[in-house]
N, C-alpha and C positions, 0 to 999 in steps of 0.2 A: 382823578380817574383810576389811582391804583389803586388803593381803597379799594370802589366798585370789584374791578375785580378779583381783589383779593373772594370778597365778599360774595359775590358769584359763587369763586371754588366752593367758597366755605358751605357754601351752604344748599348747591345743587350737584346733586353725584354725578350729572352730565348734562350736556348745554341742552338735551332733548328736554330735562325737565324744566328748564328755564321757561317760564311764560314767553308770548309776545315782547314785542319792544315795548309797544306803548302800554299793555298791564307792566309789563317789568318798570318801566319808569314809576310810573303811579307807585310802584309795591319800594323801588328804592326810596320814593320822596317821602315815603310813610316813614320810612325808616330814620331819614336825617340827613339822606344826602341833597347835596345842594344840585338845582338843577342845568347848570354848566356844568357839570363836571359827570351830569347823568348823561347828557348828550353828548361830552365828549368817548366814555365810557361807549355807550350804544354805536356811536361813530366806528369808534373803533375793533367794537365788535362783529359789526358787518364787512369793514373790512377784510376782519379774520375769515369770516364767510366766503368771499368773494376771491381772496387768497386761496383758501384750500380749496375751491370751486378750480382754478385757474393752473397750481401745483400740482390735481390729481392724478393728472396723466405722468407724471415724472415718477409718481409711484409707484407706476405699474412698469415702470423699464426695466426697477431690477440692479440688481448687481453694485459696484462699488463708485464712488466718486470723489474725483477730488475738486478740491474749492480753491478757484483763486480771484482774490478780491479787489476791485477797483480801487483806486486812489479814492474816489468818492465815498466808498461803502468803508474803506478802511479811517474815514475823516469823520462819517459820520457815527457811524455804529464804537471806534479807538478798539486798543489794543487788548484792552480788559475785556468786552463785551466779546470778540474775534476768540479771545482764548477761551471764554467760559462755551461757547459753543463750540469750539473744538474739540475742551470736554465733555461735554453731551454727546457728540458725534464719538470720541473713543470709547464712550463708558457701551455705546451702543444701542442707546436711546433713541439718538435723533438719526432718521434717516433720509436720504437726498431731497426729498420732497419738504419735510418738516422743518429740517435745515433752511431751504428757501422761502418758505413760510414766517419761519421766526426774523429770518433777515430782513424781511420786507416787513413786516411788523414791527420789528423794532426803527427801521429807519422812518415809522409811521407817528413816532412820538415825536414834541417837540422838544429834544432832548439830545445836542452833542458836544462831548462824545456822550453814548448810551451809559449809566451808569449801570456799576456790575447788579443793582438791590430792583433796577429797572428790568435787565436782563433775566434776572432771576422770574422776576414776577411776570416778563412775558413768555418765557419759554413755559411757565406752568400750564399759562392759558392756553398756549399753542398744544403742550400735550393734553391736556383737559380735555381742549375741543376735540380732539382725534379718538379722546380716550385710549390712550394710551398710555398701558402697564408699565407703572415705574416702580424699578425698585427701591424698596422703603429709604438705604441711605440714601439716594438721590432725592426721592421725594425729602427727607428730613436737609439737606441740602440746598433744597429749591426755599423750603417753608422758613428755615433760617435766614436767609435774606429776604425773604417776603417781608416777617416781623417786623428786622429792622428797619424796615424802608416803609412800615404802615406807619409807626410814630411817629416819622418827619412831620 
């Protein structure tokens, strides 16, 4: 599924130009990807949808927040995944809405704890999808774990 969206970023400047699902599926299976992994990929893309459908109002509140995390959310997401979003949140990237967004996303994968090269690659999609402005070392930041974690 990372893969997909790595391959996504790469290759559409924003989720508006992404085709449909069902062209976007056809246009990945052209490519090589296998089709579990497109469906989960799509799965999880609507998701991200439905999320930022669901966080948009927290957008509009405003102002500063602070995060305190469940036993659950800190079992599932661990302590590596909890800190690299803390740096997204101090660099000044992620803000309360996004923040809640990516947490829910990440606890969307079958994946615990969330690995940091996982973390990486969802917090990309999450700013992608919003479009939003990162600055270049963060984005080179994000794209470096991206890599390492497309060769697994």
């Amino acid at each position: 599924m990372f893969d997909i969206l790595v391959y996504l970023f790469e290759n559409y400047y924003a989720p508006q130009a992404c085709p449909k699902a069902d062209v976007l599926a056809h246009k990945l299976a052209a490519v090589g990807f296998e089709h579990d992994d497109i469906d989960e990929a799509l799965g999880w893309l609507q998701g991200l949808a439905q999320s930022t459908e669901h966080f948009s109002p927290v957008e509009h509140a405003g102002g500063t927040s602070l995060r305190a995390y469940t036993d659950e959310e800190y079992h599932t997401l661990g302590s590596e995944a909890i800190g690299f979003i803390t740096f997204l949140e101090n660099s000044g990237v992620l803000r309360p809405a996004l923040r809640e967004i990516l947490i829910e996303r990440a606890q969307a994968i079958n994946e615990t704890p969330v690995s940091l090269d996982a973390m990486r690659i969802i917090a990309l999609m999450v700013l992608w999808s919003q479009e939003t402005e990162v600055d270049h070392l963060l984005l080179e930041e994000l794209l470096n774990g991206e890599r390492s974690s497309v060769s697994h």
